[in-house]
C-alpha positions as CSV (number, residue, x, y, z in Angstrom):
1,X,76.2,-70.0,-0.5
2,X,74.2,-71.9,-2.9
3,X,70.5,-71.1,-4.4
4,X,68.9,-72.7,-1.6
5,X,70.3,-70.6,0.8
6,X,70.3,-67.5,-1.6
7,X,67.2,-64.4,0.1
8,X,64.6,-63.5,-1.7
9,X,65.4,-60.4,-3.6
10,X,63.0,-57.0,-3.0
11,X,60.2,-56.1,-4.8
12,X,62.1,-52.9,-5.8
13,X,64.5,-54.8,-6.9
14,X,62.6,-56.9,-9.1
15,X,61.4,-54.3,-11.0
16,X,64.7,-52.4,-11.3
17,X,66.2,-56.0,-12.8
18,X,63.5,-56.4,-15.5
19,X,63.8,-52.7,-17.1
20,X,64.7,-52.1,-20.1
21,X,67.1,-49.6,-22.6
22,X,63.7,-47.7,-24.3
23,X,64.5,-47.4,-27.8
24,X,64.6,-44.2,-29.9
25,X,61.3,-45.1,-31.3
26,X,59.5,-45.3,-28.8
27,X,61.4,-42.5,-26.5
28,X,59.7,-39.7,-29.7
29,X,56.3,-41.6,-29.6
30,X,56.1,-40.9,-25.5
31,X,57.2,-37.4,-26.1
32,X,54.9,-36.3,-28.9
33,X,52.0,-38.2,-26.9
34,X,52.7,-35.8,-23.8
35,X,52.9,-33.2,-26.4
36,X,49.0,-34.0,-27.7
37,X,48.1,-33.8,-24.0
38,X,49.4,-30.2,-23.5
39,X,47.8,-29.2,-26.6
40,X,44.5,-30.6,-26.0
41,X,44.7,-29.0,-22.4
42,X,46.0,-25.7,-23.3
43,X,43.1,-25.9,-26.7
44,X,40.3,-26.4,-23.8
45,X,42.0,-23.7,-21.4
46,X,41.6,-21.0,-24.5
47,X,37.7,-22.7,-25.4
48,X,37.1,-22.1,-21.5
49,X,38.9,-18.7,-21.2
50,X,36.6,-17.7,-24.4
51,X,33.8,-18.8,-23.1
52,X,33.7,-16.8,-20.1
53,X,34.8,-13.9,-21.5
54,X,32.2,-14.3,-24.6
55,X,29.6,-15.0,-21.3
56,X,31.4,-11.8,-20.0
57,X,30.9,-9.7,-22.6
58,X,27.1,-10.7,-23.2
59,X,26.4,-10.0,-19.8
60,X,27.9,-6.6,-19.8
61,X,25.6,-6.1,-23.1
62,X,22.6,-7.9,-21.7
63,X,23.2,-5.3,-18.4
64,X,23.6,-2.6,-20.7
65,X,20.5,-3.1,-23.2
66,X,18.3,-3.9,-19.5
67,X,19.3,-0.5,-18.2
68,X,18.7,1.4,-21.5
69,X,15.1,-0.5,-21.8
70,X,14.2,0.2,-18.3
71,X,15.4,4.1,-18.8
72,X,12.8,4.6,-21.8
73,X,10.0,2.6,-20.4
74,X,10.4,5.0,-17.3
75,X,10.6,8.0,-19.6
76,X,7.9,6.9,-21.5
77,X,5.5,6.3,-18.7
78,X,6.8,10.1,-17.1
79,X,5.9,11.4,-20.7
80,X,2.1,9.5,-20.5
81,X,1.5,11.1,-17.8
82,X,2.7,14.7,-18.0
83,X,0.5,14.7,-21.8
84,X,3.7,14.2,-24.2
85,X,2.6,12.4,-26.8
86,X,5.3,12.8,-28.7
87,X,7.9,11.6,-26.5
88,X,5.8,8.5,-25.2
89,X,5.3,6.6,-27.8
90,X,9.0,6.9,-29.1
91,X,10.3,6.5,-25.5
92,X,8.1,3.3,-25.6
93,X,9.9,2.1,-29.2
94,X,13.3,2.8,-27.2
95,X,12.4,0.7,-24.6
96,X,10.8,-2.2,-26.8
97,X,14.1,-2.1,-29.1
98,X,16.8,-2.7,-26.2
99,X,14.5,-4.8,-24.1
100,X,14.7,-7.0,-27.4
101,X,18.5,-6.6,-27.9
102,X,18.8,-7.8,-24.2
103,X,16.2,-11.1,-24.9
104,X,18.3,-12.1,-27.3
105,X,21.8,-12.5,-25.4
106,X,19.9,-14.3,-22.7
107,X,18.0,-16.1,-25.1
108,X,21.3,-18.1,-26.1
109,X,22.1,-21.3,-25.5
110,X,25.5,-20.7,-23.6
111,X,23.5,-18.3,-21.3
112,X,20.5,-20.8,-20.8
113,X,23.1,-23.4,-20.0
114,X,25.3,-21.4,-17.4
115,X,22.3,-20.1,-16.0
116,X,21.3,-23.7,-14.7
117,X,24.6,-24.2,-12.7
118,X,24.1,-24.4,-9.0
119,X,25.3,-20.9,-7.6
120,X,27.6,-19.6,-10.6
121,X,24.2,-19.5,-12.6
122,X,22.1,-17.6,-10.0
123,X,22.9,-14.1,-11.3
124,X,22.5,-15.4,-14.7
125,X,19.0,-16.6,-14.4
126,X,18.1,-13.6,-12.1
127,X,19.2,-11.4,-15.5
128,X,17.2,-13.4,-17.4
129,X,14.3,-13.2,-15.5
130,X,14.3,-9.6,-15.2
131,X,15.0,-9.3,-19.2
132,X,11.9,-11.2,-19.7
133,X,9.6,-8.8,-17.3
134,X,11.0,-5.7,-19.1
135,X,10.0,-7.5,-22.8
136,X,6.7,-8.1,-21.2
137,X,6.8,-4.9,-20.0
138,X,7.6,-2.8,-23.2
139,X,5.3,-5.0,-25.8
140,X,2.3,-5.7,-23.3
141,X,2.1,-3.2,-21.5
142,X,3.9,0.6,-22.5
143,X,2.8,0.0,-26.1
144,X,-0.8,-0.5,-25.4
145,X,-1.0,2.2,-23.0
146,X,0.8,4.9,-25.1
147,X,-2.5,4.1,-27.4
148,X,-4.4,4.9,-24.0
149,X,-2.8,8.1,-23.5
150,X,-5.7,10.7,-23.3
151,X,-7.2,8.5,-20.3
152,X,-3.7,8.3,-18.3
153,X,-2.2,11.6,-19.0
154,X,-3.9,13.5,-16.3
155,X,-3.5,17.2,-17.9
156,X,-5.9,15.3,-20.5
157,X,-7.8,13.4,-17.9
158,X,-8.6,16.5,-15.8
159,X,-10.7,19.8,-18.0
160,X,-11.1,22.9,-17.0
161,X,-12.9,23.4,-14.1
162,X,-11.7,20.1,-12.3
163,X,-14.4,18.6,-14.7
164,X,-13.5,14.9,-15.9
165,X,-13.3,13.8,-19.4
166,X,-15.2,11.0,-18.8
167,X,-15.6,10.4,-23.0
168,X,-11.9,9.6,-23.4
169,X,-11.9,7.7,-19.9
170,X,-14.4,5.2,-21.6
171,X,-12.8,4.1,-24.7
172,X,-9.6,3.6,-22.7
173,X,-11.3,1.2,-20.4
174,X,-11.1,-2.0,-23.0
175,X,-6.8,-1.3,-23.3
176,X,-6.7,-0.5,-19.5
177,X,-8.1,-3.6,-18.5
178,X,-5.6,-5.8,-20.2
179,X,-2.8,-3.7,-19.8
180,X,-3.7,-3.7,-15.7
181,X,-3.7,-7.3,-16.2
182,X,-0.6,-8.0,-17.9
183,X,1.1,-5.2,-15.4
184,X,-0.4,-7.2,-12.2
185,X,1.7,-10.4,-13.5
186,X,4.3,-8.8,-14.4
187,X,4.4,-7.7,-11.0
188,X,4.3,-10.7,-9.6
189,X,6.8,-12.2,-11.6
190,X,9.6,-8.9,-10.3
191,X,8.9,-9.7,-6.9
192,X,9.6,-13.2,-7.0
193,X,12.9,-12.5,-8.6
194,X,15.6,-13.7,-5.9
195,X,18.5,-11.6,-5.2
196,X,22.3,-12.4,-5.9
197,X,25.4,-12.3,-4.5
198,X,26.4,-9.8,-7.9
199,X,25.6,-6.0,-6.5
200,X,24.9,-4.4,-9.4
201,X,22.9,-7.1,-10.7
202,X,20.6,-7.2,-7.2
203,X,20.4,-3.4,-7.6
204,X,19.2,-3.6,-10.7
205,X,16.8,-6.0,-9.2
206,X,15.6,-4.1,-6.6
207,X,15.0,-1.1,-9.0
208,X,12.9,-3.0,-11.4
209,X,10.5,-4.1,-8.7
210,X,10.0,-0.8,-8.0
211,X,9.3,0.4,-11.4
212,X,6.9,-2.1,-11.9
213,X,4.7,-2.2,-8.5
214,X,5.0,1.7,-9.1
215,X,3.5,1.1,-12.4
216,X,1.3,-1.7,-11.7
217,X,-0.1,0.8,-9.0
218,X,-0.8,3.6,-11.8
219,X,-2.7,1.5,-14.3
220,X,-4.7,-1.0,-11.7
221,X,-5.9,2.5,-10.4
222,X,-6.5,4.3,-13.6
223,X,-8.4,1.1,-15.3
224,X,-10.8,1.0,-11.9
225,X,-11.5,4.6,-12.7
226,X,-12.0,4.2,-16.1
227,X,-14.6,1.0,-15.1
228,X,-16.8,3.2,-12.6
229,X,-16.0,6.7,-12.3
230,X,-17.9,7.5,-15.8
231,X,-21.4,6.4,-14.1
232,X,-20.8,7.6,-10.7
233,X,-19.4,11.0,-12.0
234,X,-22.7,11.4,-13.9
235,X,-22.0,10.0,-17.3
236,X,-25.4,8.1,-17.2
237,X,-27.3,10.3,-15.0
238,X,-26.8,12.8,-11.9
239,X,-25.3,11.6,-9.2
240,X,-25.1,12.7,-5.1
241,X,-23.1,11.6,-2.7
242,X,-22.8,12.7,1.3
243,X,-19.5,13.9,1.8
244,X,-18.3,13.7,5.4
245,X,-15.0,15.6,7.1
246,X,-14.1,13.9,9.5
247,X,-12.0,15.5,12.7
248,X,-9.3,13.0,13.5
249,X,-8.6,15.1,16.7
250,X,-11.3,12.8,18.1
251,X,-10.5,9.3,17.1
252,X,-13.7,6.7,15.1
253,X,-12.9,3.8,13.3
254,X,-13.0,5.1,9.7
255,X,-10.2,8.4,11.0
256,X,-12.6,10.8,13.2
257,X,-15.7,12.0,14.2
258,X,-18.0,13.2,11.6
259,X,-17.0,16.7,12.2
260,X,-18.9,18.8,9.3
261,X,-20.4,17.1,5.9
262,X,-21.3,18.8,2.4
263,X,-23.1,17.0,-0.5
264,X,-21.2,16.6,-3.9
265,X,-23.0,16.7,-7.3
266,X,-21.8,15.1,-10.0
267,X,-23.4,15.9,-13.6
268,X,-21.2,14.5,-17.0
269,X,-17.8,14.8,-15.4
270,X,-18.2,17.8,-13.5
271,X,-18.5,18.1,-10.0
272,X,-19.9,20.4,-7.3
273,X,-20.0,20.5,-3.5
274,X,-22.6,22.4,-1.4
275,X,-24.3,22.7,1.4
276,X,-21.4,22.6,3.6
277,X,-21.8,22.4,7.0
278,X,-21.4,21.6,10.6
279,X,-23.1,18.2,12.3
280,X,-24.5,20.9,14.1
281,X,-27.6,20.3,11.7
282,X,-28.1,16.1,12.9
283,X,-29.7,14.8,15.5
284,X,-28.4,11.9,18.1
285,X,-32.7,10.0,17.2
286,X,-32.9,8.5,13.7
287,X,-34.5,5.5,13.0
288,X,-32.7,2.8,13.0
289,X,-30.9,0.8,10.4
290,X,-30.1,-3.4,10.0
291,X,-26.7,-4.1,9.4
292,X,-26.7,-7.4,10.2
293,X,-26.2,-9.4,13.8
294,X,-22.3,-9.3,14.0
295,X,-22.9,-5.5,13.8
296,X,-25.4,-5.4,16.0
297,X,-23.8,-7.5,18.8
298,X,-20.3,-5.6,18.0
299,X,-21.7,-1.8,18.1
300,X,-25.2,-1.8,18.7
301,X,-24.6,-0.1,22.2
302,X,-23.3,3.3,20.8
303,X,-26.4,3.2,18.8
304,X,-24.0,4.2,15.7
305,X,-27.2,4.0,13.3
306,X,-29.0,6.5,15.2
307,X,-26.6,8.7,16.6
308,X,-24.3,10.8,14.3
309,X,-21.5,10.8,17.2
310,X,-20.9,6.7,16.9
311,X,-21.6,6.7,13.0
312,X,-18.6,5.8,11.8
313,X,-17.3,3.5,14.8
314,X,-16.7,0.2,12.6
315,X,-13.3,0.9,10.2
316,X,-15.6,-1.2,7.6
317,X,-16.4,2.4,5.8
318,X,-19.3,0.9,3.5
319,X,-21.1,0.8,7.2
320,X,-20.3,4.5,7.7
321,X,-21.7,5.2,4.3
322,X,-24.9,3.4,4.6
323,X,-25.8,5.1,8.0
324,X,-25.2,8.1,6.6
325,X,-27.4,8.0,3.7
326,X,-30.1,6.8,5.9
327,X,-29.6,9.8,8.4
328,X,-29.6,12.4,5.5
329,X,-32.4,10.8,4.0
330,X,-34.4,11.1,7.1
331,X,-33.1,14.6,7.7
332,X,-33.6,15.9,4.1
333,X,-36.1,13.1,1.7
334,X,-33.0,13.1,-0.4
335,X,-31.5,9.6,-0.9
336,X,-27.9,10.0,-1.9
337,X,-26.1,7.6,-4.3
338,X,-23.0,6.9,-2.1
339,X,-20.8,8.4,0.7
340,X,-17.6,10.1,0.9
341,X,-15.2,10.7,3.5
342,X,-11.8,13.0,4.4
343,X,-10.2,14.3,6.6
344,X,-8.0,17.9,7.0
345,X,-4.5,15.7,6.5
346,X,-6.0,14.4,3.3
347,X,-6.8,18.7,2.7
348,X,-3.1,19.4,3.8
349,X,-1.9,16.7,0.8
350,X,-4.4,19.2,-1.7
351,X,-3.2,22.5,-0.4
352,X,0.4,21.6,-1.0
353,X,-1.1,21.2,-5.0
354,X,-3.4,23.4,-5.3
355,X,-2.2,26.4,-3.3
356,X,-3.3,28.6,-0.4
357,X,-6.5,29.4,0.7
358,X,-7.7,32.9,1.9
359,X,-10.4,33.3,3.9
360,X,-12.8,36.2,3.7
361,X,-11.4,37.7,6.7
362,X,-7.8,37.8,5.4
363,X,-6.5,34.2,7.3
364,X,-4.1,32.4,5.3
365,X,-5.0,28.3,5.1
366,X,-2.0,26.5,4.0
367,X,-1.3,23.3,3.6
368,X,1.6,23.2,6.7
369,X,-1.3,24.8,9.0
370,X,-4.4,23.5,8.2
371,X,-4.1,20.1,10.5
372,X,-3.2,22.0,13.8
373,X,-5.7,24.9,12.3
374,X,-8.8,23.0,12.4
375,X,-7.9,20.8,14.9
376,X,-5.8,22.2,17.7
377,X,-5.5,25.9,17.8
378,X,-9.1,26.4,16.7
379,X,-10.7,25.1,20.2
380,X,-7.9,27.6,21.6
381,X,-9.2,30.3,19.7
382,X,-12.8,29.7,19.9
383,X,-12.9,28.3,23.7
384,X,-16.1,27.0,24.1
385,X,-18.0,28.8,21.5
386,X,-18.7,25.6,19.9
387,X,-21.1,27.9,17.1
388,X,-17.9,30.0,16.1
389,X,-15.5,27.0,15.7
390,X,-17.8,25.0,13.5
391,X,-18.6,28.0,11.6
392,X,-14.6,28.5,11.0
393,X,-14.5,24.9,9.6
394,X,-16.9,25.2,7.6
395,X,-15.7,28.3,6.0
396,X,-12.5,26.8,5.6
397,X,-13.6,23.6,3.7
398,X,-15.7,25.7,1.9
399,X,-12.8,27.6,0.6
400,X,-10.6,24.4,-0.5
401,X,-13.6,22.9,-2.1
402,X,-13.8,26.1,-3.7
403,X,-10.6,26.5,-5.0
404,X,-10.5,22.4,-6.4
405,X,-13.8,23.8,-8.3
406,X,-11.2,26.2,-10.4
407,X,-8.5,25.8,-12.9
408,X,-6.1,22.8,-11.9
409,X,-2.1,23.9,-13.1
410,X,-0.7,20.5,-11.7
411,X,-3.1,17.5,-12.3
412,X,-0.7,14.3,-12.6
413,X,0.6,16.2,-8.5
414,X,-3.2,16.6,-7.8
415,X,-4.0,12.7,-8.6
416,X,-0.7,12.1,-6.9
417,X,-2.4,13.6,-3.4
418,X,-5.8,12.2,-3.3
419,X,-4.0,8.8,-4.3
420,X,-1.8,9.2,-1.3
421,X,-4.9,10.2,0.8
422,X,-6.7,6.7,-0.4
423,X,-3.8,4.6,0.7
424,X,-3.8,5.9,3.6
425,X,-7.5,5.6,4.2
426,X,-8.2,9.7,4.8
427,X,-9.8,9.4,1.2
428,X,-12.2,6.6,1.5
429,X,-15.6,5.9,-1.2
430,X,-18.8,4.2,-0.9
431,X,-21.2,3.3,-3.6
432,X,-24.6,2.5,-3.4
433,X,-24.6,0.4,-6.7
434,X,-23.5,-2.9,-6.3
435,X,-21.3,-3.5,-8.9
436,X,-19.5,-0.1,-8.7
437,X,-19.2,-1.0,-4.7
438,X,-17.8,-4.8,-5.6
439,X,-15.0,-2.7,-7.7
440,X,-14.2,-0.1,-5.1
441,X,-14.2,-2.9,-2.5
442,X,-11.1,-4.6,-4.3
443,X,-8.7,-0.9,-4.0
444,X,-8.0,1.0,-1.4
445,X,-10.2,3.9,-1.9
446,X,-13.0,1.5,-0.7
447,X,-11.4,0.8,3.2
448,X,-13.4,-2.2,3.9
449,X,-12.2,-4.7,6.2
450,X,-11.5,-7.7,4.5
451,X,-13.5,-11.2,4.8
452,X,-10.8,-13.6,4.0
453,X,-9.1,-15.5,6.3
454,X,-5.3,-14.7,5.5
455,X,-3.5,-12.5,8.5
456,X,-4.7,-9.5,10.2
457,X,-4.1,-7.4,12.4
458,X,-6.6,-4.2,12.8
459,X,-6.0,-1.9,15.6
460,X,-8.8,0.7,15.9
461,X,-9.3,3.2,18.1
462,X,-12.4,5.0,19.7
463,X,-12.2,8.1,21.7
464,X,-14.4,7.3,24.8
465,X,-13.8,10.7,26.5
466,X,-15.5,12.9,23.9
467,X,-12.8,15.1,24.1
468,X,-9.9,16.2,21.2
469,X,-7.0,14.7,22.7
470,X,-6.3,12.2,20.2
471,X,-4.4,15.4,17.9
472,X,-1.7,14.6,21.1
473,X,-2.2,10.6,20.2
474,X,1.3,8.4,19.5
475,X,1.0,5.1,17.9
476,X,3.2,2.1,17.7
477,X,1.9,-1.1,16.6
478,X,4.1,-4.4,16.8
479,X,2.3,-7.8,14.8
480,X,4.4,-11.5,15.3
481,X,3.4,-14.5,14.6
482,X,5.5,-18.1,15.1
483,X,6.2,-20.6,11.7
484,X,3.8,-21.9,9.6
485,X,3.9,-25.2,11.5
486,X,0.6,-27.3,12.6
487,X,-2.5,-25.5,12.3
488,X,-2.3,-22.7,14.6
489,X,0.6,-20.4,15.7
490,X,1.1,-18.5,18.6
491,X,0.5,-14.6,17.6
492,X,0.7,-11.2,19.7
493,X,-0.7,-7.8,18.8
494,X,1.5,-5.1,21.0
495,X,0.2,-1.5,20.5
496,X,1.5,1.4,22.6
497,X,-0.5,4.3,22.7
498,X,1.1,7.8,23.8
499,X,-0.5,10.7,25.0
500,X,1.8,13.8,24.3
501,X,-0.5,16.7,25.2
502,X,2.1,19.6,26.4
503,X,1.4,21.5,29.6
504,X,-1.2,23.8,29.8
505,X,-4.8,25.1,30.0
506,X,-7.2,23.7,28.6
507,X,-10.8,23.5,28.7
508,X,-12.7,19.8,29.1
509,X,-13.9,20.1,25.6
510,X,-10.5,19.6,24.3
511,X,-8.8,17.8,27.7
512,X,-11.6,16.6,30.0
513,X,-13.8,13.8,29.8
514,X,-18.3,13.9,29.6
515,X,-17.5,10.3,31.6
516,X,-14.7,9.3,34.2
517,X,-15.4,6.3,35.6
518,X,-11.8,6.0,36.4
519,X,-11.0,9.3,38.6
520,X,-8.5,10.5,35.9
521,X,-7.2,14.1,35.9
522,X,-7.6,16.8,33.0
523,X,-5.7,15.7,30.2
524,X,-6.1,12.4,30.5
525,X,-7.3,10.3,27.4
526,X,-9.8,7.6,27.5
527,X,-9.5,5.3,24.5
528,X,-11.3,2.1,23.3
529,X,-8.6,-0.1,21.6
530,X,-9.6,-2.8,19.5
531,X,-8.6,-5.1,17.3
532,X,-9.8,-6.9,14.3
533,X,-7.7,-10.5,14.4
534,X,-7.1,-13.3,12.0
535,X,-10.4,-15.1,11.3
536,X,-10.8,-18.5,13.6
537,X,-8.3,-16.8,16.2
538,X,-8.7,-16.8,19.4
539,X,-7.7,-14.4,22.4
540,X,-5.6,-16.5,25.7
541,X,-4.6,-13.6,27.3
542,X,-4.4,-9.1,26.8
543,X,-2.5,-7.1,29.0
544,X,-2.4,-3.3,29.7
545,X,1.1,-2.4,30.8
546,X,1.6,-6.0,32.1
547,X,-1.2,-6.4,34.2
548,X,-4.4,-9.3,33.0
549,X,-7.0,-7.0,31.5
550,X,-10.4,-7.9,30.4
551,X,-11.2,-8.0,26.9
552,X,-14.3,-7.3,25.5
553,X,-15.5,-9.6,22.6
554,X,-17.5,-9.6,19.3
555,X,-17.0,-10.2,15.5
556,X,-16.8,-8.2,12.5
557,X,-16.7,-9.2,9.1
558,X,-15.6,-12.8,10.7
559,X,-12.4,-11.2,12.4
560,X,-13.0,-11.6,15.9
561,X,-13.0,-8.5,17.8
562,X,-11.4,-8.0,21.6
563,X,-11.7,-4.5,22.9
564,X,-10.1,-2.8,26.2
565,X,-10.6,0.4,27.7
566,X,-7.3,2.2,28.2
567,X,-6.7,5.5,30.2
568,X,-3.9,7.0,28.6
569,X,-2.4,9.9,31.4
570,X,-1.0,13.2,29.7
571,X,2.9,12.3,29.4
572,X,2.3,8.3,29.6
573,X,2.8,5.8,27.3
574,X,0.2,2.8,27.9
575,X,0.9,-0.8,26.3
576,X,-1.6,-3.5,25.6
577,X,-0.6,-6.7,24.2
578,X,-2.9,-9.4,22.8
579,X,-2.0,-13.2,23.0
580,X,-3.6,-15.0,20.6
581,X,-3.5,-18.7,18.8
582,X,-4.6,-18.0,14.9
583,X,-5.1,-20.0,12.5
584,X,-2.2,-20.8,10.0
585,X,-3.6,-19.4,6.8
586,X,-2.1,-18.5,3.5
587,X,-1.6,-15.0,2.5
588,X,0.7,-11.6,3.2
589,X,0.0,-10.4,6.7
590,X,-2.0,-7.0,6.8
591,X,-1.8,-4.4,9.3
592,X,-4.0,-2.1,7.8
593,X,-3.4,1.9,9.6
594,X,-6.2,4.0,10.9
595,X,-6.1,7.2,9.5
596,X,-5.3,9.5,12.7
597,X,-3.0,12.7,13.0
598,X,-0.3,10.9,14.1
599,X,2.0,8.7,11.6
600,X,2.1,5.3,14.0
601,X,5.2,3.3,14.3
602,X,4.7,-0.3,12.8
603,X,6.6,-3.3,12.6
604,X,5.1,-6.4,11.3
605,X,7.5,-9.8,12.2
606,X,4.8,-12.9,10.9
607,X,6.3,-15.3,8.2
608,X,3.6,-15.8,5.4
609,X,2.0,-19.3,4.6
610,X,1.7,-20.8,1.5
């Protein structure tokens, strides 16, 4: 076969005909060239191997020196307020030493770096993030406030005789203002650390936010005192204020009807309550009072500025405290400088501090009997000697207003008590001075119904039968709200209201009603439900237990109010549910609790807008 004829050879082939014998020369240069690569490789396994376990170890540490800060800035707060001097300010110098020690392993630039990877980095940066509040925390605020101690330490706060040291609350205020400011960032900045998939890391997380809103709480509060409580506890001047206990057995919007009242004196710290008494001594005829059209249109047919019964109505206390100062000025000539209200849970959160009572004919007032006391078994006792019953509760807040007057062994558990009574609106303060009012608007203490236009929801009930059923009252209140898309939302207010009164006998005072319109029997309870909405919302449809329902309207504050009328059997459960379209406004959804007997079920599902 010649070449013309010859096939083509493969391209395996090919190849396999044009190698070459390597030679020794280059056979040693190929092997020490694969030998350079498996050095290089293992050098960067080692540098990456060291690397995390130098990142390892500095985490560990970082973890370490967080904890430790966190444990002395908690022991150092504990120790400001139970009077240690001694122990707060080196607690504090603890704190500030390891809270540096942390700063500076997540200060590196390995940590920075790792921190920024997608993922891997998130527990990182959420360590560094927290490292940086307790810092903040230790140098900005601890520090400054151990210098403040006289005016947080409460054993220190509070003198003998329940008198305040308003001296000491004064030249704290300057330190307490910027220490309440630096603790309300800091605040911030904890709860907008995100969690991680690392569970110690996201416990310490979790535990940090806590510590801080806990603390934030403590010196926000304390600085507000030291602002206004010096002038309106007499530091300038006496003061007077109406103080009104309210029964919560019969359901108004601020907690209850104004059951009994007492005036407080205030003169350089100390203060003194008298004159208590039953609203056996006003009248249903005063003059009446402007509040302004939305009131007007809203209330003005219960006549709450002239008759004592519908006073507090609105849950905006500053209204209940204004009609009140106009009622016992026209009852007395005296014009009192604010208005105070409570209620016996808010007396059951003292007792449980301050001790028993004992009443002059030998009964025992504690705190685990003086709810159903005053406002159950007393209209079983008394029947319907209306005289005798109000007689009993006035004897009995004379004696716990008595026994605050003496010697208090437990102060920090006594502020502890009326703070828990404020934020849960049974301990509520209104000022006739402007500027203190504008301060006591801002916290709790003050229970006003916001103006702004972010969320709410406020369900307030009225008790239309004049009876005392609402002791027997069950709440649960259910707020959702669709995304923050457009510029409305669909929302829906559900509130159930049950009416638990066991079987018995009972007279109308307590179980009947002064109006049935709707044939109910005894027992049955007749209640005005209303809510405060969003501002700009607007009702499409309530419901009572499924059925259309017609909804009485009006405006408070610029929340618009819808209002049903709901019989409530002994037994039953009633539900009424609100449809509404509200705006989409920014802000964290508020639900805010009236202050009843009953401890009302609440579930809030609304996503916040930016």
């Amino acid at each position: 076969m010649n070449d013309a004829t010859r096939e083509p050879e493969s391209a395996d082939a090919g190849r396999r005909r044009v190698r070459r014998r390597l030679s020794d020369e280059e056979i040693v240069a190929r092997r020490k060239k694969r030998r350079r690569v498996r050095i290089v490789g293992g050098a960067a396994l080692l540098v990456a191997v060291g690397f995390v376990g130098w990142l390892g170890y500095e985490g560990l540490q970082a973890r370490s020196d967080l904890e430790k800060a966190q444990a002395f800035a908690m022991q150092a707060k504990d120790a400001l307020l139970s009077g240690d001097t001694q122990t707060a300010p080196r607690a504090a110098d603890d704190a500030d030493r390891y809270a540096r020690k942390a700063q500076n392993s997540v200060d590196s630039f390995p940590w920075r770096l790792t921190s920024t990877v997608p993922f891997i980095g998130d527990p990182l940066d959420s360590t560094r993030q927290m490292t940086a509040i307790v810092s903040g925390l230790t140098q900005d605020v601890l520090r400054p406030a151990v210098d403040a101690g006289s005016a947080v330490a409460p054993d220190q706060l509070i003198l003998e005789g329940a008198r305040i040291n308003l001296t000491a609350l004064r030249d704290a205020a300057p330190v307490l203002e910027t220490t309440a400011a630096a603790i309300t960032d800091l605040d911030a900045q904890a709860q907008a650390v995100d969690s991680t998939y690392v569970g110690p890391i996201d416990d310490a997380r979790v535990q940090l936010q806590e510590q801080v809103s806990e603390l934030s709480g403590l010196l926000n509060n304390t600085a507000t005192a030291a602002n206004i409580a010096p002038a309106m506890l007499g530091a300038d001047g006496p003061r007077s204020y109406f103080v009104g206990f309210q029964t919560n057995a019969e359901a108004r919007g601020t907690g209850g009807l104004l059951g009994g009242f007492g005036v407080a004196r205030a003169v350089d710290g100390a203060v003194s309550v008298a004159d208590v008494t039953s609203n056996r001594e006003f009248r249903f005829d005063y003059a009446p009072i402007d509040l302004g059209p939305e009131f007007q249109q809203a209330y003005g047919r219960s006549r709450p500025t002239q008759d004592f019964r519908n006073s507090n109505i609105s849950s905006h206390f500053p209204y209940a405290g204004q009609i009140w100062q106009s009622m016992w000025q026209q009852e007395t000539g005296e014009k009192v400088d604010g208005a105070i209200a409570t209620d016996p849970v808010a007396l059951s959160y003292v007792l449980e501090v301050v001790g028993d009572v004992t009443l002059p004919d030998g009964e025992t007032i504690t705190a685990d009997n003086v709810v159903e006391s005053t406002e159950s078994t007393a209209y079983t006792r008394f029947g319907d000697d209306q005289a005798a019953r109000k007689n009993y509760l006035e004897t009995v807040a004379h004696a716990v207003v008595q026994k605050l007057a003496g010697s208090i062994s437990r102060p920090q558990a006594l502020l502890e008590a009326l703070g828990r009574a404020a934020g849960e609106g049974r301990l509520a303060v209104w000022s006739s001075v402007p500027e203190e009012q504008e301060v006591l608007a801002r916290v709790p203490l003050g229970q006003i119904v916001p103006d702004d236009p972010a969320p709410y929801a406020g369900v307030v009930i009225n008790n239309l039968g004049g009876n005392k059923l609402d002791y027997y009252l069950e709440r649960e209140i259910l707020y959702t709200a669709g995304p923050c898309e457009g510029e409305t939302r669909d929302s829906s207010v559900t509130v159930r209201l049950t009416n638990t009164l066991p079987a018995g006998d009972y007279t109308d005072y307590v179980a009947g009603m002064f109006d049935n319109p709707v044939g109910a029997p005894v027992g049955t309870n007749l209640s005005d439900v209303g809510l405060l909405a969003t501002q700009g919302a607007t009702l499409k449809k309530v419901t009572v237990d499924g059925d259309p329902a017609f909804g009485i309207g009006g405006k408070e504050r610029g929340h618009p109010k819808f209002s049903v009328q709901v019989p409530v059997r002994s037994g039953e459960t009633v539900e009424v549910v609100y449809e509404l379209a509200e705006p989409v406004a920014p802000g964290e959804p508020r639900v805010p609790l009236q202050p009843l007997v009953d401890r009302p079920g609440l579930e809030v599902d609304v996503p916040p807008c930016n």
